[in-house]
N, C-alpha and C positions, 0 to 999 in steps of 0.2 A: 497394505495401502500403498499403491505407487506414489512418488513424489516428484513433483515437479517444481518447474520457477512458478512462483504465482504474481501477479502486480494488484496493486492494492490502490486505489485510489480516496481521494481525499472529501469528507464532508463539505457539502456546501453552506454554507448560509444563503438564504432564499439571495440578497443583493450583491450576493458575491459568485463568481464562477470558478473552479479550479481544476487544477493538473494531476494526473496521478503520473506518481513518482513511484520508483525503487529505491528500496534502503533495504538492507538486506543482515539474516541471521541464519546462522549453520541450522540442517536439519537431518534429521534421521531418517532410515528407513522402517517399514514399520518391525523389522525384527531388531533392532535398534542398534544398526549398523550406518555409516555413514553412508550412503549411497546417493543418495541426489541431496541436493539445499535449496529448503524451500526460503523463497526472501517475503520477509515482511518487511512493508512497505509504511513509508508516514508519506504526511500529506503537503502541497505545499496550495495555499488560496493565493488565487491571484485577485484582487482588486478589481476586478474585470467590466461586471454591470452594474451602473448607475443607477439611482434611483426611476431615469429616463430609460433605463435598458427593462427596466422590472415592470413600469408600466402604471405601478398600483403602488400604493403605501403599504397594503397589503402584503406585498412582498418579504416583507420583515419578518409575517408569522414564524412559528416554527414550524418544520414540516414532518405532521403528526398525523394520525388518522382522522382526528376532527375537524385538520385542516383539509383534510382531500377529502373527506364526504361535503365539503360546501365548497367544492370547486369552483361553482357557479360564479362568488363571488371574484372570481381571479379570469383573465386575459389568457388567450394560448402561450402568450410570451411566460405571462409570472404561471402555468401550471407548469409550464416546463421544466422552469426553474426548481421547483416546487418537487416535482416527481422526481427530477434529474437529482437531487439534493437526497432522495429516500433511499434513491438504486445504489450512491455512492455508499451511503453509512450503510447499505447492506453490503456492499462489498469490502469495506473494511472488518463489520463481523464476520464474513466467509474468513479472513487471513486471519483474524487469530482466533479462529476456530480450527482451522488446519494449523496453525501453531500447537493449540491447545491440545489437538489430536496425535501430534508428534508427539508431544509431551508422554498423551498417556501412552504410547503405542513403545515409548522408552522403558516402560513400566511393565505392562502388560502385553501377555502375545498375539500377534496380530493372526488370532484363527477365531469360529465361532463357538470352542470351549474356553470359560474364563481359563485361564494360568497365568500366575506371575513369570518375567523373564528369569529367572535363577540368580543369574552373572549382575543384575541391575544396578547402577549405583545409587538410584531413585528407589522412594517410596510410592506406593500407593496415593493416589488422589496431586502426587506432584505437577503442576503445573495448570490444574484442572480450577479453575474459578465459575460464577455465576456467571451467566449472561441476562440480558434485559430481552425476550422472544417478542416484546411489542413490536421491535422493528418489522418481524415479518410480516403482520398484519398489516402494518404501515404501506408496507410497499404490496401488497396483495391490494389494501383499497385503490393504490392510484395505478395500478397495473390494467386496468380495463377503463383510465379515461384517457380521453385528448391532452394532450396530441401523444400520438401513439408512438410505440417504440417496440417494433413490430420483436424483435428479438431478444431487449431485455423482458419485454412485457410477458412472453411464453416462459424464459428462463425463471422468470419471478414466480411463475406458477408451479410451474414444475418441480421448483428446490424446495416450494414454502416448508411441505409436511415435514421432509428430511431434514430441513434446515429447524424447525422449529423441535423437533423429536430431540436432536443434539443439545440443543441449547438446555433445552428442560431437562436434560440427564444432566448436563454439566452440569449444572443449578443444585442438584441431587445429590450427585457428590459429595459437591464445594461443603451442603450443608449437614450430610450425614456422619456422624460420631460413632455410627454402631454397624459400620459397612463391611468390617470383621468379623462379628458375629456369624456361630453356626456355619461353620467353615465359609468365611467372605460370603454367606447365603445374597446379602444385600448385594455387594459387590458384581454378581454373578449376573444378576438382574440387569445392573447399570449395565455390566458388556455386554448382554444381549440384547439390549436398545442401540449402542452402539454400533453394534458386529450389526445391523440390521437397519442402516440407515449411513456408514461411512463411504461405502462405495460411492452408491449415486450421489451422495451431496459432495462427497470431491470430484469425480468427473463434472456437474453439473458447474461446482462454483466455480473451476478454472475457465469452463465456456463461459460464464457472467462477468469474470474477471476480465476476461481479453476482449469483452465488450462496453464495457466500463473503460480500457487502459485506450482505446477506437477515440470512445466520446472523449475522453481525458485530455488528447491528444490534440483533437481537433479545436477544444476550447482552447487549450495552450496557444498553438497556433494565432488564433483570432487576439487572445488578451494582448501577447507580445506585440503584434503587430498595433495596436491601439496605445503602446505604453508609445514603441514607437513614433505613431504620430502626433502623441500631445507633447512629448520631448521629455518626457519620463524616463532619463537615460540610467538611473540609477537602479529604478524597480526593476528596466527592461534588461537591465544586465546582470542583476543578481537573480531572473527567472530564469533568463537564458543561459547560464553557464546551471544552473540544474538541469535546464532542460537538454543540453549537449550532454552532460553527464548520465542521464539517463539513456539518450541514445547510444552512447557508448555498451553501456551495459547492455542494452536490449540488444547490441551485436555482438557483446559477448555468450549470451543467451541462445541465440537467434544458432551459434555456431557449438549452444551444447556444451561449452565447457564454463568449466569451474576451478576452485582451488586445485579441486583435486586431480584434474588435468589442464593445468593452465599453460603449458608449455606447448599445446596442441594449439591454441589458440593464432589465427591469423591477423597477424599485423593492417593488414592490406588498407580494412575501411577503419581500423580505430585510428592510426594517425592522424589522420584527416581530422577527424573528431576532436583529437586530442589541442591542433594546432586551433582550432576552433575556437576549443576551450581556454589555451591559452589567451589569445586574443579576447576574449571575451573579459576574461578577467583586468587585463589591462586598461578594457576601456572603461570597467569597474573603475579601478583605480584613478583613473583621469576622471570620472564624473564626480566619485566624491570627493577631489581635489579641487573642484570649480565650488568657493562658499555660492553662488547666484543658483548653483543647478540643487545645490542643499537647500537653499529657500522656498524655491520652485516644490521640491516635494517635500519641504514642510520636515524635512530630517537636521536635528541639533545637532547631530554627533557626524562626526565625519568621517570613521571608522566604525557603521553600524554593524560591519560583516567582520571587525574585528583582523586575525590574519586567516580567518575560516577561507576564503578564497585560493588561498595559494597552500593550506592548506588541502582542497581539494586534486588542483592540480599536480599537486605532490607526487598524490595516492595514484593517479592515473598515471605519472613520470615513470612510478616506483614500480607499478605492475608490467609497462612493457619492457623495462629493463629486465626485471623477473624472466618477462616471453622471452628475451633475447638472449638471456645467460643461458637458458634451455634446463635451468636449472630446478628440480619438482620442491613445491611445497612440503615441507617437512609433516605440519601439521594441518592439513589444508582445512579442519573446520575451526582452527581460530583465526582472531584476527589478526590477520600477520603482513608486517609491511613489503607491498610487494604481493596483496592477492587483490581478488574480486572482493572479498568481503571488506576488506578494507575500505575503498572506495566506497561503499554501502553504507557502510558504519559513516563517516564521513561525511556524504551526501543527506543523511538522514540529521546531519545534525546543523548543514547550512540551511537545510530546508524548515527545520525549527527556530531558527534562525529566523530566515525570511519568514514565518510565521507570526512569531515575537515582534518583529520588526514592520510590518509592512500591514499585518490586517486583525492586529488585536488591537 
């Protein structure tokens, strides 16, 4: 199983819009060698649409299959919402379904005769959990309504079987006690649902993911600029130095490296980025030093981000020093100060953060 970067973007709530972010964890290849790192990703909501933006009170529902076979009752604005909300939480099952396939691939050999890896430090069934397969169905109903989404709509089709086949093996798994039995007779079964449905549903979910991380992007875009105009300068800066930090990464990406070649990595546009981020942070700091701008958005604490901010900025200090010493990662799939994953880890936890903080 090849492995790539994957982006993972964030559930919606119908009255909410949000960003997909990278947060990131070391990954294996599937002979269970370090070879590429796939990132899974958390989520960060922005606050975005109004009950004025949704249209409907209706917008509130949850967005389930009951909800999209009565469409009727909802505006193109709140289906979009609606649909847009179902693509997202299927793209977070794709990530840790390619987590969980790391997992078993750490385990198990990555050909179409079951075998254990020999050398493994893992057990059988390690890392392997249930999943809920409703969502497929979820997003297979509102993938054929208005308004259309002409590329997830086909992707949604295309993954559903592959994507639902997974899920009910993992399920299988997680709940068999006798997968041993008659030399792994069960076990045997489970990889050949597997070996028979991983390809395409990882080639497929990476193309849904990068169309997912498109829309993500683009509502980022819009929220920011809305926090900006009502003088939201507090939300608008604790998005925005995520959202700089994500760019940063998507050029670390973008140029292919990682821990384990980080010393290849060009300077040239994360600078830029980085001075971004600093500033960004800064005006952090001056807004929640204004008590009038803490009223304004309704925050008691005037340290909500805690020193998670310059903590951020750190991680990103710490890594092109790293590029600069030219010095290689010792151990490039831990968290080690002075890599990518760092930064990841990090970023994953201002964005819970701003989670906690901003739309619970």
């Amino acid at each position: 199983m090849k492995k790539k970067h994957v982006v993972k973007a964030g559930c919606l709530a119908a009255s909410l819009l949000c960003m997909s972010l990278l947060a990131g964890c070391s990954g294996k290849g599937s002979n269970g060698s370090a070879e590429n790192t796939m990132n899974n990703s958390t989520v960060q909501n922005n606050t975005a649409a109004s009950a004025d933006s949704a249209g409907q009170e209706e917008a509130d529902a949850p967005a389930d299959t009951e909800t999209a076979e009565t469409d009727e009752t909802y505006d193109l604005e709140t289906m979009e919402i609606i649909k847009y909300n179902i693509y997202i939480e299927m793209n977070n099952y794709m990530v840790e379904m390619l987590e969980i396939l790391d997992d078993y691939y750490s385990v198990v050999e990555y050909a179409d005769e079951f075998a254990l890896i020999p050398d493994s430090e893992y057990t059988y069934k390690y890392g392997v959990h249930s999943l809920n397969s409703s969502i497929v169905e979820d997003a297979l109903s509102v993938a054929s309504m208005e308004p259309s989404n002409e590329k997830l709509d086909e992707l949604t089709k295309k993954i559903a079987d592959p994507m639902r086949a997974l899920m009910d093996t993992f399920s299988d798994i997680d709940h068999s006690s006798d997968y041993a039995d008659n030399q792994y007779e069960k076990a045997k079964e489970f990889h050949a649902s597997i070996q028979a449905n991983v390809d395409t549903f990882t080639e497929l979910s990476y193309e849904y993911m990068q169309e997912v991380s498109i829309m993500g992007a683009e509502q980022s875009a819009a929220d920011e600029q809305r926090m900006l105009d009502e003088g939201m300068l507090i939300i608008y800066n604790c998005s925005h130095m995520i959202t700089v930090t994500q760019a940063l990464l998507d050029e670390c990406y973008a140029q292919e490296v990682y821990d384990d070649n980080i010393t290849e990595l060009d300077l040239t546009n994360i600078k830029p980025l980085y001075d971004e981020l600093a500033e960004t942070v800064e005006a952090y700091k001056t807004a929640v030093s204004d008590k009038n701008q803490l009223m304004k958005e309704s925050l008691s604490d005037s340290a909500p981000f805690s020193g998670l901010p310059d903590s951020l900025l750190q991680s990103v200090e710490w890594m092109i020093k790293q590029v600069e010493s030219q010095k290689p990662i010792e151990d490039p799939g831990s968290n080690y100060l002075g890599g990518i994953i760092h930064i990841e880890e990090v970023l994953s936890t201002v964005i819970d953060r701003y989670n906690s903080v901003f739309t619970e």
